[in-house]
PDB file of N, CA, C and O in Angstrom:
ATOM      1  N   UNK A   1       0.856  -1.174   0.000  1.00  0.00           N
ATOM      2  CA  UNK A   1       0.000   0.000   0.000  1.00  0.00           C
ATOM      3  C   UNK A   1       0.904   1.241   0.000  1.00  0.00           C
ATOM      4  O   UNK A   1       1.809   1.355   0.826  1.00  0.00           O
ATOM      5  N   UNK A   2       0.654   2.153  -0.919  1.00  0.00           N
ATOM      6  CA  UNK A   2       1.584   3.420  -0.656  1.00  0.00           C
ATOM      7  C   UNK A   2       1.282   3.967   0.191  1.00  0.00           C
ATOM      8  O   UNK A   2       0.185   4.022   0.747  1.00  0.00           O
ATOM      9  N   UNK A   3       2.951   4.828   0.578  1.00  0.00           N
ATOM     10  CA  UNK A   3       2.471   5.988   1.664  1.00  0.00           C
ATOM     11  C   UNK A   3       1.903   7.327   0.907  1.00  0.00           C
ATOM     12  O   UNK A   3       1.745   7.669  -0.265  1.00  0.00           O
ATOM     13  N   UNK A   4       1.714   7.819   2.018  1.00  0.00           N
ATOM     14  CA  UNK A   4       1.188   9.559   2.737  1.00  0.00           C
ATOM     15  C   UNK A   4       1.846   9.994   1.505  1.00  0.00           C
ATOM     16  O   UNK A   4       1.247  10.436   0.525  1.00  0.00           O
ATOM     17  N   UNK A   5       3.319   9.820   1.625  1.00  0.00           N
ATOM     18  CA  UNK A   5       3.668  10.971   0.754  1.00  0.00           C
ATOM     19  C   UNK A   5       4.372  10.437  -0.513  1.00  0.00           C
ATOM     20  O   UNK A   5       5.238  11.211  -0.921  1.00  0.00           O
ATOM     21  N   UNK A   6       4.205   9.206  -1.304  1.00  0.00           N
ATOM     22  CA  UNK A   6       3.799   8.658  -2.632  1.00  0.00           C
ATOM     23  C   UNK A   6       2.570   8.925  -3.225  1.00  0.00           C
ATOM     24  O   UNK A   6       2.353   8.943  -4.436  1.00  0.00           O
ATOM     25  N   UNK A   7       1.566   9.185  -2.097  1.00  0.00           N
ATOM     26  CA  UNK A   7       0.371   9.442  -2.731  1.00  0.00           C
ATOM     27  C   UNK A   7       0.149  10.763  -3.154  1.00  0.00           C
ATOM     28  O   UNK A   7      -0.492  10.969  -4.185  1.00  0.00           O
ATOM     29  N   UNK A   8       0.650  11.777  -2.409  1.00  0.00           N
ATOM     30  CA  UNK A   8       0.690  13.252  -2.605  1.00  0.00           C
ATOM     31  C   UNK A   8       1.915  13.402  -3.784  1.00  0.00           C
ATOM     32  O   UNK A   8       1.943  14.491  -4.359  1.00  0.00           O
ATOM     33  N   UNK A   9       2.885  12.429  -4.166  1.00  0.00           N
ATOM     34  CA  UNK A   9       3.153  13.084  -5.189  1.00  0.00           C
ATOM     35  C   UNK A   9       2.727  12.330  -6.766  1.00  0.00           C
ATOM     36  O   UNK A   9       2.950  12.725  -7.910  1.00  0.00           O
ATOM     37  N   UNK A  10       2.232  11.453  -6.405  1.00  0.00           N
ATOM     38  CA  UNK A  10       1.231  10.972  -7.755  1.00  0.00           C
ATOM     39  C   UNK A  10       0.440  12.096  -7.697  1.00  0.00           C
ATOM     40  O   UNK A  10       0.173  12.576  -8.799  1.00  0.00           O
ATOM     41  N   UNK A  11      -0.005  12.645  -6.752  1.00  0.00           N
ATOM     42  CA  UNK A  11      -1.344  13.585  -7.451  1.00  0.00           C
ATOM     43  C   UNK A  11      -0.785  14.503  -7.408  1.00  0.00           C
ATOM     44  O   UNK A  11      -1.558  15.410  -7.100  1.00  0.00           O
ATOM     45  N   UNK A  12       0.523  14.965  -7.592  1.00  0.00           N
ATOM     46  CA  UNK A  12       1.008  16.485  -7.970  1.00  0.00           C
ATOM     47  C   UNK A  12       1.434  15.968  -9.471  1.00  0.00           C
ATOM     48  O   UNK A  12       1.237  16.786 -10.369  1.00  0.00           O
ATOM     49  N   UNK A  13       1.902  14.913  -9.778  1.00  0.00           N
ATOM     50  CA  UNK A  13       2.055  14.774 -11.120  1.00  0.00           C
ATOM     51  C   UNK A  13       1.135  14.642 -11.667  1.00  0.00           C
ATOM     52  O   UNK A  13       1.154  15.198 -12.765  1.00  0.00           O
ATOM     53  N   UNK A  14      -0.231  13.858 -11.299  1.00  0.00           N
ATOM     54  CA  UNK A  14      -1.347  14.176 -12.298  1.00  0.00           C
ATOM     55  C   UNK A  14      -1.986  15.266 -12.447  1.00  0.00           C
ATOM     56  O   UNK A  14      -2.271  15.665 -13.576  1.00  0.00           O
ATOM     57  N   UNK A  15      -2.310  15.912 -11.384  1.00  0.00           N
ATOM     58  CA  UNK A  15      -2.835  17.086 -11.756  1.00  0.00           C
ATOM     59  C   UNK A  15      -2.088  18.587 -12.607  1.00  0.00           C
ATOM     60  O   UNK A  15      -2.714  19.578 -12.984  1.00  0.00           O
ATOM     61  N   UNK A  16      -0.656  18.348 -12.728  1.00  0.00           N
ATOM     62  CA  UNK A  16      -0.117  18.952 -13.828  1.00  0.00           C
ATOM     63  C   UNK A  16      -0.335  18.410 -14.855  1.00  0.00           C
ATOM     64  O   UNK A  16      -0.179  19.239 -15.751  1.00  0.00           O
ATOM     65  N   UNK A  17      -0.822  16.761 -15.534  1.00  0.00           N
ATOM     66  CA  UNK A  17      -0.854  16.702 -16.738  1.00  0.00           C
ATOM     67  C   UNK A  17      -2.017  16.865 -17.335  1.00  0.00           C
ATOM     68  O   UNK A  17      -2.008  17.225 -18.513  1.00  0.00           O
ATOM     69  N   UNK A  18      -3.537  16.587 -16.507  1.00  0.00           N
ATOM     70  CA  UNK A  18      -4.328  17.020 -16.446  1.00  0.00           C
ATOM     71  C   UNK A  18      -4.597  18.496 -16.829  1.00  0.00           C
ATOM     72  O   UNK A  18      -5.367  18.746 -17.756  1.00  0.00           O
ATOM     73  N   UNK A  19      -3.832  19.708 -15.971  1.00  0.00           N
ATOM     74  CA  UNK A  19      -3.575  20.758 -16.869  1.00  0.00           C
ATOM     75  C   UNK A  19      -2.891  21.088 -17.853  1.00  0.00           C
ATOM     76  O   UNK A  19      -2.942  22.278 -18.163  1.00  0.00           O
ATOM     77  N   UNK A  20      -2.320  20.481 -18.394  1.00  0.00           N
ATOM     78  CA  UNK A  20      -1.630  20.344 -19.321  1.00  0.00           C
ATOM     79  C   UNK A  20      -2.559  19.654 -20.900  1.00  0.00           C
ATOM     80  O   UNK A  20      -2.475  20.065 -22.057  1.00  0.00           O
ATOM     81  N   UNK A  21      -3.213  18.752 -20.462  1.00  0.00           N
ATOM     82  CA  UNK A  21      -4.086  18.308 -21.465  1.00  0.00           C
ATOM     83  C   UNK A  21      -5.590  19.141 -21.473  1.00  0.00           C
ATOM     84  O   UNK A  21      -6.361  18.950 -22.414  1.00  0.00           O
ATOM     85  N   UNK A  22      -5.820  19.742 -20.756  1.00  0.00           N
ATOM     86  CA  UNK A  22      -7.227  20.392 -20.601  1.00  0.00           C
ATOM     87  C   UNK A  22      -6.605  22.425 -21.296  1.00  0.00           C
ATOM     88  O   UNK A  22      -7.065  23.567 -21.326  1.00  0.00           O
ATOM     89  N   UNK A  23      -5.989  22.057 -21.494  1.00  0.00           N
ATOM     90  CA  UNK A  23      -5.810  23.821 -21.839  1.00  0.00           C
ATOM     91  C   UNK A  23      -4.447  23.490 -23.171  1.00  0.00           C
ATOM     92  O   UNK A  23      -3.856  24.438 -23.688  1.00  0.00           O
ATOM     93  N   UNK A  24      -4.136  22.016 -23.552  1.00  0.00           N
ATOM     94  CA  UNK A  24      -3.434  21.910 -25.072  1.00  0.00           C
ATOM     95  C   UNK A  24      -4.300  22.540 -26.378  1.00  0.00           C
ATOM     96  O   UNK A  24      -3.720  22.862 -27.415  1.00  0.00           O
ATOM     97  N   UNK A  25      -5.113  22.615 -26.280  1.00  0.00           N
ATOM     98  CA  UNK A  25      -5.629  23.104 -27.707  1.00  0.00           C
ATOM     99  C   UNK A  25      -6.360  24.088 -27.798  1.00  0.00           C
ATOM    100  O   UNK A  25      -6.838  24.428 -28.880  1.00  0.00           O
ATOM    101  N   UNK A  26      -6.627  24.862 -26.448  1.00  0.00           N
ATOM    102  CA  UNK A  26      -7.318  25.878 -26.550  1.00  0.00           C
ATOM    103  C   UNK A  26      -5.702  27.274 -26.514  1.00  0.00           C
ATOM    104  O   UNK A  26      -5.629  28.463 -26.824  1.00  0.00           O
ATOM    105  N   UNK A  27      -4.910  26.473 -26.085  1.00  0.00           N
ATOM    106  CA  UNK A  27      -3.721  27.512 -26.098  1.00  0.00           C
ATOM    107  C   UNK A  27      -2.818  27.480 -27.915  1.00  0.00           C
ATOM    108  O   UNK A  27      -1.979  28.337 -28.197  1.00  0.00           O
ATOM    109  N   UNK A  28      -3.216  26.368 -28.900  1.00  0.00           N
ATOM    110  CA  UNK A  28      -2.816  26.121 -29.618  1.00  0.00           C
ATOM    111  C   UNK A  28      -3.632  27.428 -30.574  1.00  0.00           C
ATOM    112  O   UNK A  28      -3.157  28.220 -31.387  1.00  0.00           O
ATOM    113  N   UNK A  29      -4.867  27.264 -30.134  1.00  0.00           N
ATOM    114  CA  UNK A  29      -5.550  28.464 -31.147  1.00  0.00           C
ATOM    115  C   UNK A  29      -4.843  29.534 -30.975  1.00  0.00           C
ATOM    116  O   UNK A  29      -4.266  30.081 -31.914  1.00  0.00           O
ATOM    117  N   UNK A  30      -4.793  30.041 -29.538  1.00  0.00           N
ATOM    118  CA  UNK A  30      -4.499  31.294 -29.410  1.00  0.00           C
ATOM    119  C   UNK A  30      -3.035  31.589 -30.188  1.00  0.00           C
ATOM    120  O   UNK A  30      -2.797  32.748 -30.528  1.00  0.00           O
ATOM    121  N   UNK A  31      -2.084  30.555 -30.456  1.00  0.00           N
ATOM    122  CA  UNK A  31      -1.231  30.833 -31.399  1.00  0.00           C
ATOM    123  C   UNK A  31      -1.379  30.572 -32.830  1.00  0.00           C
ATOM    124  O   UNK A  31      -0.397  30.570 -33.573  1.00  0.00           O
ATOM    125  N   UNK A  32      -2.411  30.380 -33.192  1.00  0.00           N
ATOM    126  CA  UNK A  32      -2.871  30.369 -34.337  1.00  0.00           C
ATOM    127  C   UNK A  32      -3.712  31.598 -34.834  1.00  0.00           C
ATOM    128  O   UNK A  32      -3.915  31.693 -36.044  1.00  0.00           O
ATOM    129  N   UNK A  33      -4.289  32.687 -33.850  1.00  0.00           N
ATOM    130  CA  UNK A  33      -4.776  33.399 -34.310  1.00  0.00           C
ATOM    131  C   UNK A  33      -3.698  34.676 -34.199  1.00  0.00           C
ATOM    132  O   UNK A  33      -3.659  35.650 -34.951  1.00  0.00           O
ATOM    133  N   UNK A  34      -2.775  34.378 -32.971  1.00  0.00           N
ATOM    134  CA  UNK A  34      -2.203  35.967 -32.686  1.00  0.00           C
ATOM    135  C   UNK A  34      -1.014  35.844 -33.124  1.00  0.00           C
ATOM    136  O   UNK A  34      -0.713  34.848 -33.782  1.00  0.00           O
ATOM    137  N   UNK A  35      -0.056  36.880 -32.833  1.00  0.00           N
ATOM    138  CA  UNK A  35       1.550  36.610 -33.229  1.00  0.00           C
ATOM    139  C   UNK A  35       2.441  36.251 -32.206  1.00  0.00           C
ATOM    140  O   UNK A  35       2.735  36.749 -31.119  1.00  0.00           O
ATOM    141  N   UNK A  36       2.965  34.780 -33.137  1.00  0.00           N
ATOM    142  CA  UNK A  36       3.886  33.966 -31.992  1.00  0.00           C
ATOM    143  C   UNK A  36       4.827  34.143 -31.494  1.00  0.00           C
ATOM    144  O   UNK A  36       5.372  33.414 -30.665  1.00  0.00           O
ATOM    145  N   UNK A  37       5.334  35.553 -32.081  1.00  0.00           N
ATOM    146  CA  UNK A  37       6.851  36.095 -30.928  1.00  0.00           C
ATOM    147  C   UNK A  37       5.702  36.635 -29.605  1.00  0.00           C
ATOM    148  O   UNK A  37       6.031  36.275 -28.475  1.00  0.00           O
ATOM    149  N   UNK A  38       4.531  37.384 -29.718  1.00  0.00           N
ATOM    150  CA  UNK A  38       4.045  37.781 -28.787  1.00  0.00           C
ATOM    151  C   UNK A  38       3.516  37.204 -27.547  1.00  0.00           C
ATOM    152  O   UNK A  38       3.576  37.550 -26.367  1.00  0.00           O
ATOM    153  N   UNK A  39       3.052  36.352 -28.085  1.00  0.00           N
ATOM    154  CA  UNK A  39       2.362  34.691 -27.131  1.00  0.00           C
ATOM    155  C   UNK A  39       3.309  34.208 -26.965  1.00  0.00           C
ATOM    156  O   UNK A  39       3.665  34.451 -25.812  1.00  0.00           O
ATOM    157  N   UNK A  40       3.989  33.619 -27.463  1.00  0.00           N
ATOM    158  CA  UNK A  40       5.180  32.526 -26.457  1.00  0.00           C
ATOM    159  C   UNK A  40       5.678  33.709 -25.745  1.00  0.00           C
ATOM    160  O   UNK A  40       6.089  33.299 -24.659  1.00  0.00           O
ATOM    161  N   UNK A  41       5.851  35.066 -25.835  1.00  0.00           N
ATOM    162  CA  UNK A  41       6.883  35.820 -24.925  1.00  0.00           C
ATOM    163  C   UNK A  41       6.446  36.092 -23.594  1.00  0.00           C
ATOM    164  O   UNK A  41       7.155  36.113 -22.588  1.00  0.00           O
ATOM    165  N   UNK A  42       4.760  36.375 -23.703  1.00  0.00           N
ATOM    166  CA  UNK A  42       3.649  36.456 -22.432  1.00  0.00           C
ATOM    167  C   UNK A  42       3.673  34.941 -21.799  1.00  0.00           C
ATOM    168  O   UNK A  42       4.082  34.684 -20.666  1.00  0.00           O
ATOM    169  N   UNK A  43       3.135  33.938 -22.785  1.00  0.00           N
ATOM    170  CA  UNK A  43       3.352  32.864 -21.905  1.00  0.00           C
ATOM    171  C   UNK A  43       4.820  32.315 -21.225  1.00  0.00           C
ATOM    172  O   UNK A  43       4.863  31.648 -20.191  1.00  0.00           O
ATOM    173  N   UNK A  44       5.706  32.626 -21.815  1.00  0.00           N
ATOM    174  CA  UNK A  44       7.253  32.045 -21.105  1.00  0.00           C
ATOM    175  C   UNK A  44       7.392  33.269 -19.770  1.00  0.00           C
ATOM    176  O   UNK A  44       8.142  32.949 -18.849  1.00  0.00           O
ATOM    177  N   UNK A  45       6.772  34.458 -19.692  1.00  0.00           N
ATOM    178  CA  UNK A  45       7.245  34.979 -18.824  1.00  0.00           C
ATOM    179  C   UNK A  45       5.682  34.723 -17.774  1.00  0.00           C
ATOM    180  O   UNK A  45       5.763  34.732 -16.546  1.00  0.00           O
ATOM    181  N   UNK A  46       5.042  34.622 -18.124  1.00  0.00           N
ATOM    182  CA  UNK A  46       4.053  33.899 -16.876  1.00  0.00           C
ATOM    183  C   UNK A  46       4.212  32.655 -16.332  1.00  0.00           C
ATOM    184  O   UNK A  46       3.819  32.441 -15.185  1.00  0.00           O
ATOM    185  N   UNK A  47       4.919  31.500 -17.226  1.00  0.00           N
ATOM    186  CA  UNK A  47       5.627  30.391 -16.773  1.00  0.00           C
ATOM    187  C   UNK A  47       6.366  30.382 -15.916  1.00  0.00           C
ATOM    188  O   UNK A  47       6.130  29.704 -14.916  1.00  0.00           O
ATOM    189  N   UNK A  48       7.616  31.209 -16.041  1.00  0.00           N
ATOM    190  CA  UNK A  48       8.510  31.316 -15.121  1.00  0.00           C
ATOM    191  C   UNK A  48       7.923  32.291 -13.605  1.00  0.00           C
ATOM    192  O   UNK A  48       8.459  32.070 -12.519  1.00  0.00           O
ATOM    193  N   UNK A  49       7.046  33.106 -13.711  1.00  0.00           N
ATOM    194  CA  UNK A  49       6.789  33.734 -12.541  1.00  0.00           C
ATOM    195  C   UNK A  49       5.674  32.944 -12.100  1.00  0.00           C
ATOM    196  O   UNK A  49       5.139  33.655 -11.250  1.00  0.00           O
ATOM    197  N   UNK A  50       5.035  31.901 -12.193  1.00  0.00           N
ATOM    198  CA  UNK A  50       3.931  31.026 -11.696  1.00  0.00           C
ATOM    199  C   UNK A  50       4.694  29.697 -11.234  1.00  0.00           C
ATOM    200  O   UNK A  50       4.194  28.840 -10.506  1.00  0.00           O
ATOM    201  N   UNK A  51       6.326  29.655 -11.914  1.00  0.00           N
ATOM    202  CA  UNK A  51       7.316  28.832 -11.376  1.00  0.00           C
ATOM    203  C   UNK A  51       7.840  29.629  -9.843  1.00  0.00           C
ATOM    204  O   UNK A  51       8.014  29.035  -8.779  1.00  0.00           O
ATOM    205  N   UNK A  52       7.968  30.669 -10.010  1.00  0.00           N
ATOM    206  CA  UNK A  52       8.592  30.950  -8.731  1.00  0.00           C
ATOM    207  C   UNK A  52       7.727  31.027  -7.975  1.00  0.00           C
ATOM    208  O   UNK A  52       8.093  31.160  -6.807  1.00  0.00           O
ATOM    209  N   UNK A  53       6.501  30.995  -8.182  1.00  0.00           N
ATOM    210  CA  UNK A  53       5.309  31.266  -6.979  1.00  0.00           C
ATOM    211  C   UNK A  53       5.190  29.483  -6.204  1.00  0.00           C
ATOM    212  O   UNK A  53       4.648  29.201  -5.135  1.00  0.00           O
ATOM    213  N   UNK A  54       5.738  28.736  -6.962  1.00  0.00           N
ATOM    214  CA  UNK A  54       5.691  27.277  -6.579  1.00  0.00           C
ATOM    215  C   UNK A  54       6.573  27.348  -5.056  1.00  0.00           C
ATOM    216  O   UNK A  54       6.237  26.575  -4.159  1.00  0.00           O
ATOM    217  N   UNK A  55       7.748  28.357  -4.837  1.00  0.00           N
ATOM    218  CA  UNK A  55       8.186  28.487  -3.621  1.00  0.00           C
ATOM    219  C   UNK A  55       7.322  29.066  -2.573  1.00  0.00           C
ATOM    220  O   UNK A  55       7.830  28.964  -1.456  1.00  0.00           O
ATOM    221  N   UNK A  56       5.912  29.771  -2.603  1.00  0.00           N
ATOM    222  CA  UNK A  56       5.160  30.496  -2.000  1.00  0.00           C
ATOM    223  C   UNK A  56       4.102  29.349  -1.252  1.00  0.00           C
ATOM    224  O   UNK A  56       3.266  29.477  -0.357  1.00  0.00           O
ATOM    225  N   UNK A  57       4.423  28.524  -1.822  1.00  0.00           N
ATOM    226  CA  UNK A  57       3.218  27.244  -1.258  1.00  0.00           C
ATOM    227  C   UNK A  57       3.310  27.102  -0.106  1.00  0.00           C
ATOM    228  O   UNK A  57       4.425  26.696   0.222  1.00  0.00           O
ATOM    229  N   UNK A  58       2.404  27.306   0.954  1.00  0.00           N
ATOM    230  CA  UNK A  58       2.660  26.906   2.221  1.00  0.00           C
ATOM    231  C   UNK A  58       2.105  25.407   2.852  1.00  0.00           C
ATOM    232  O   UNK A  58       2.482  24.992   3.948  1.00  0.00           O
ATOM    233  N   UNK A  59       0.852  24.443   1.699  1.00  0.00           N
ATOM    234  CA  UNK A  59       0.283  23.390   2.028  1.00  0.00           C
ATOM    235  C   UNK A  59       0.066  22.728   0.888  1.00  0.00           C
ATOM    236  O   UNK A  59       0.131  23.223  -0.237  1.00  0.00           O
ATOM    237  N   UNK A  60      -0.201  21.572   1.165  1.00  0.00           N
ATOM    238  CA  UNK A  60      -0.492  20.608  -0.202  1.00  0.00           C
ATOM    239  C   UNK A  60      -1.634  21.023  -1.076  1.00  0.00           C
ATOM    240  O   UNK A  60      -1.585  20.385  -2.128  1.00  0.00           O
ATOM    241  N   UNK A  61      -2.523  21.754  -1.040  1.00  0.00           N
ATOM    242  CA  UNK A  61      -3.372  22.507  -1.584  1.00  0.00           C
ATOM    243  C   UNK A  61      -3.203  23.536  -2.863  1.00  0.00           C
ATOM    244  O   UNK A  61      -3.798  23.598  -3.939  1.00  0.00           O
ATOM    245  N   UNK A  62      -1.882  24.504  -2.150  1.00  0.00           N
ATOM    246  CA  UNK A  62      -1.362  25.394  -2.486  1.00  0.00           C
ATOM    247  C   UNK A  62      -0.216  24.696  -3.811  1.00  0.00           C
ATOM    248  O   UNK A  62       0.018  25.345  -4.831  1.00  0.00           O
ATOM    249  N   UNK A  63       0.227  23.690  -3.627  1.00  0.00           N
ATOM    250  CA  UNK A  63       1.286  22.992  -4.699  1.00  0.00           C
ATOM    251  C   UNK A  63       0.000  22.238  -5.669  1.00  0.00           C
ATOM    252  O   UNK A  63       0.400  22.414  -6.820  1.00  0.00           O
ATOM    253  N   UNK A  64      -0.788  21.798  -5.715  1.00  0.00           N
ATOM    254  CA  UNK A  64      -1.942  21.115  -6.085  1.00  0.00           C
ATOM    255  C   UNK A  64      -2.274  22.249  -7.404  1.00  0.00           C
ATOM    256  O   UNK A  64      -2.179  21.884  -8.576  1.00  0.00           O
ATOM    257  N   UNK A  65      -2.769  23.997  -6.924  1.00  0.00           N
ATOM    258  CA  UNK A  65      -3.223  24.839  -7.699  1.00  0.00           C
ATOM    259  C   UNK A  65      -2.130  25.267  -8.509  1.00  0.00           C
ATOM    260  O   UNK A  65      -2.148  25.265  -9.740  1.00  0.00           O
ATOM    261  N   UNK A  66      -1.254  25.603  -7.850  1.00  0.00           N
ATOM    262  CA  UNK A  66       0.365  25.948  -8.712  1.00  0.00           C
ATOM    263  C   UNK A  66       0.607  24.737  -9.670  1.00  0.00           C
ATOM    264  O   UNK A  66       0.419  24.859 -10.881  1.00  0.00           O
ATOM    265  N   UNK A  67       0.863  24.022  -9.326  1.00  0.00           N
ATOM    266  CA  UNK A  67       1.323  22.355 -10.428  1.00  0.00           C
ATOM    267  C   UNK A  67      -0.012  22.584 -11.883  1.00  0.00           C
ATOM    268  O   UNK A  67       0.224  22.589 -13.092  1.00  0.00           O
ATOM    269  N   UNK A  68      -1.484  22.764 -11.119  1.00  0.00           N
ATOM    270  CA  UNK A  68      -2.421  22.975 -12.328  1.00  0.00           C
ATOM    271  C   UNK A  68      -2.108  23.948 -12.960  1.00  0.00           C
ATOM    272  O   UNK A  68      -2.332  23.667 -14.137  1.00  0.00           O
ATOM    273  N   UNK A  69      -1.655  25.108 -12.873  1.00  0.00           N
ATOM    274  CA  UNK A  69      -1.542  26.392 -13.578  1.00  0.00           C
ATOM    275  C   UNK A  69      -0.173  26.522 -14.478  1.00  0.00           C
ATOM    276  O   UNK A  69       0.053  27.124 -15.528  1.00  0.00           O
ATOM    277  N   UNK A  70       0.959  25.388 -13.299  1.00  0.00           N
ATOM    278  CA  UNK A  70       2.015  25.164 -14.079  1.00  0.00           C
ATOM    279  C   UNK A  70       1.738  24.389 -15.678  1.00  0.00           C
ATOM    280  O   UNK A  70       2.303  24.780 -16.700  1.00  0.00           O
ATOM    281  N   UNK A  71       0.841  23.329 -15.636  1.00  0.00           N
ATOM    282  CA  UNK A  71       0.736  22.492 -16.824  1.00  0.00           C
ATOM    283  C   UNK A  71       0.087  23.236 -17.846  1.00  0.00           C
ATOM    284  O   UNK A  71       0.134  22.932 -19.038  1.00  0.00           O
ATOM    285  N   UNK A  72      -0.748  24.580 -17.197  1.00  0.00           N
ATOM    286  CA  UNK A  72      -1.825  24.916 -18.007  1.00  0.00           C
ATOM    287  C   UNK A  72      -0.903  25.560 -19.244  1.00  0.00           C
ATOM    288  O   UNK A  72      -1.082  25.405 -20.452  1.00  0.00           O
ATOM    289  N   UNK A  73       0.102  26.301 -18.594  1.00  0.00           N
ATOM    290  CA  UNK A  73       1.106  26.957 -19.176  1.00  0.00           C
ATOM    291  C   UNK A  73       2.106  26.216 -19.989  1.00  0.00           C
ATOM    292  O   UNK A  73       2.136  26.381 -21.208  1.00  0.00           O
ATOM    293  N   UNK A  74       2.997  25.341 -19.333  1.00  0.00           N
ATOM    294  CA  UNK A  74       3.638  24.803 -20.141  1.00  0.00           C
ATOM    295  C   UNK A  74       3.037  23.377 -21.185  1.00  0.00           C
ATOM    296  O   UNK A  74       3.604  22.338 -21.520  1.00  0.00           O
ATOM    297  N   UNK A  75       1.924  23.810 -21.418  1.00  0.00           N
ATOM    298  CA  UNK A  75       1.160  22.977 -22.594  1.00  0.00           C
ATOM    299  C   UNK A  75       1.349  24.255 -23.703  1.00  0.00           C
ATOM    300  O   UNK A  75       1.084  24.017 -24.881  1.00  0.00           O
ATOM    301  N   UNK A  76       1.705  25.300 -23.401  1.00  0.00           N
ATOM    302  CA  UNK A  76       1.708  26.629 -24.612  1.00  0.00           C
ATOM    303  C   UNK A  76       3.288  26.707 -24.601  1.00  0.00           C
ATOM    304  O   UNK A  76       3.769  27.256 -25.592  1.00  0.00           O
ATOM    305  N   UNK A  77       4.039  26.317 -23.790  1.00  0.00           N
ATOM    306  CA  UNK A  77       5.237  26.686 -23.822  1.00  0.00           C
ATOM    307  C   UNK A  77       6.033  25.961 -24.793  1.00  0.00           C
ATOM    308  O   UNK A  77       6.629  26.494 -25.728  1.00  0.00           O
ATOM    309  N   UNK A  78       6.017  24.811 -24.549  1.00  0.00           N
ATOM    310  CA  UNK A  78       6.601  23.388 -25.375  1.00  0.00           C
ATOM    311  C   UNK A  78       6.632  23.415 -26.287  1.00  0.00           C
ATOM    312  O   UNK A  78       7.675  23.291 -26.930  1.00  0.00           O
ATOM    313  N   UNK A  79       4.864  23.691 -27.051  1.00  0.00           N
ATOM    314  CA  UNK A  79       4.868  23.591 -28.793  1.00  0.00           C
ATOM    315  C   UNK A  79       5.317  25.050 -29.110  1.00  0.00           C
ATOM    316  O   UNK A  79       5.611  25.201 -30.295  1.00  0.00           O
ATOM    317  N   UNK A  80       5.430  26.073 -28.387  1.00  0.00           N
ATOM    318  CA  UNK A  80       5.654  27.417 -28.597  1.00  0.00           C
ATOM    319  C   UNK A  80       7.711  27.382 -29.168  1.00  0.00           C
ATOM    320  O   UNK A  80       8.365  27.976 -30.025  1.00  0.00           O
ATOM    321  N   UNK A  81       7.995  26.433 -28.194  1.00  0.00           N
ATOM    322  CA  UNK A  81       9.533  26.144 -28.716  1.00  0.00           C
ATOM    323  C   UNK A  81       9.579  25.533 -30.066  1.00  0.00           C
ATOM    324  O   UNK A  81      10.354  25.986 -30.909  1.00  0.00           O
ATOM    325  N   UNK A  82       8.924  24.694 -30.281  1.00  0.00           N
ATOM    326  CA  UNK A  82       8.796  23.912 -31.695  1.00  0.00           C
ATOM    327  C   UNK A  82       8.545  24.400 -32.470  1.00  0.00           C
ATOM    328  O   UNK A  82       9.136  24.291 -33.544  1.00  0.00           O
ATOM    329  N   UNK A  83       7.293  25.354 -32.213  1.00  0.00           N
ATOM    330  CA  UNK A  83       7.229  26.484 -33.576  1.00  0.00           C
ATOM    331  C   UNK A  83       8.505  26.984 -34.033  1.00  0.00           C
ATOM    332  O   UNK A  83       9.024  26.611 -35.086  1.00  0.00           O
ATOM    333  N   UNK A  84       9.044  27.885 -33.187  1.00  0.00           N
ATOM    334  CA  UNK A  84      10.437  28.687 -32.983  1.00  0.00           C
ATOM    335  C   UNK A  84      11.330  27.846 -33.748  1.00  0.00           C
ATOM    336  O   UNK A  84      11.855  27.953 -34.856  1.00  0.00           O
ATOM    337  N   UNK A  85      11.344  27.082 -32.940  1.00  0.00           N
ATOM    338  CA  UNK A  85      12.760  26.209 -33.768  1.00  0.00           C
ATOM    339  C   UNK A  85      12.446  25.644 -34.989  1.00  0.00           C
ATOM    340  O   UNK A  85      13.373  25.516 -35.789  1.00  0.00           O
ATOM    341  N   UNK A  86      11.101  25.198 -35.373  1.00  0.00           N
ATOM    342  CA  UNK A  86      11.192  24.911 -37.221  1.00  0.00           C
ATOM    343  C   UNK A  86      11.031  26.654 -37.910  1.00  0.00           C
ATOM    344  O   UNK A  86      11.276  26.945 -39.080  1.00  0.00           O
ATOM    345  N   UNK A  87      10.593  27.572 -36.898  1.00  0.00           N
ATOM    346  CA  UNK A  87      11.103  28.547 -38.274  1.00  0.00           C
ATOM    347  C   UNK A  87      12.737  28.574 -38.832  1.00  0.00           C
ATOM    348  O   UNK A  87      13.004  29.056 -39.932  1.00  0.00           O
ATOM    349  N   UNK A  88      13.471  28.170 -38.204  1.00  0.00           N
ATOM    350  CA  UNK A  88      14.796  28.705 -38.360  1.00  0.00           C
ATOM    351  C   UNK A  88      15.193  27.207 -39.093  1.00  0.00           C
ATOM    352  O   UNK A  88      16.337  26.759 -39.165  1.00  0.00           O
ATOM    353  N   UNK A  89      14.274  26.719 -39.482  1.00  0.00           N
ATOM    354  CA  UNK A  89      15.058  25.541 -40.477  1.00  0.00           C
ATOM    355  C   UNK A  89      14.728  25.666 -41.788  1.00  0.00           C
ATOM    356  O   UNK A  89      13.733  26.312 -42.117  1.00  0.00           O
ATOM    357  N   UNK A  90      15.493  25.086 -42.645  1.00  0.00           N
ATOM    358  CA  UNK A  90      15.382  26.246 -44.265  1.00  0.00           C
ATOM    359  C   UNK A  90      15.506  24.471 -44.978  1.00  0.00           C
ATOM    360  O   UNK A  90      15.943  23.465 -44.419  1.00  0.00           O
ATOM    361  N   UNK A  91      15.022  24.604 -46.171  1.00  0.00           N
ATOM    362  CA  UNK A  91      14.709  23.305 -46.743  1.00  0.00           C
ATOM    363  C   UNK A  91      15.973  23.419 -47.894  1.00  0.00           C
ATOM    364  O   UNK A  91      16.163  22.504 -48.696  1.00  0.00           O
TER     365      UNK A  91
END
C-alpha cells in the first residue's frame, strides 16, 4: 500500500498533466490566431513567474493549484519552442 507521501506526489504529477491536457488546444488556437513572438513571450514569462510562486506554497493545496496552472502553461510553452525552432530551419 503506498504511503502519505507517494500518494501526494502521484497527485502532484497528475494534476499537472491534467492541466496540461485540458488547456493543449485551446492555447494552440491562441497561437494560431495571434503573433507567436508575442504569445510565447507572455506565456514564457508567466511560466517562469507562476514557477517561482511554486516556492510560495505553504500546504499541499497550495502545490496542487500551482502544479495545475504550471501544466496549463507549459502545454503553450513546449509547442511554442517547436514552432520557434522549425522557423529557423530552411529546406
Amino acid at each position: 500500500m503506498p504511503t502519505s507521501s507517494e500518494t501526494n506526489t502521484l497527485g502532484l504529477r497528475l494534476i499537472f498533466y491534467i492541466g496540461y491536457m485540458v488547456s493543449e488546444f485551446p492555447i494552440n488556437l491562441v497561437f494560431q490566431k495571434f503573433s507567436i513572438a508575442r504569445t510565447c513571450g507572455v506565456f514564457i514569462v508567466l511560466w517562469g513567474s507562476l514557477l517561482l510562486c511554486l516556492t510560495a506554497a505553504n500546504d499541499f493545496a497550495g502545490l496542487v493549484t500551482v502544479r495545475f496552472f504550471l501544466g496549463m502553461l507549459e502545454s503553450g510553452v513546449s509547442p511554442c519552442f517547436v514552432l520557434l525552432t522549425t522557423m529557423f530551419y530552411k529546406r
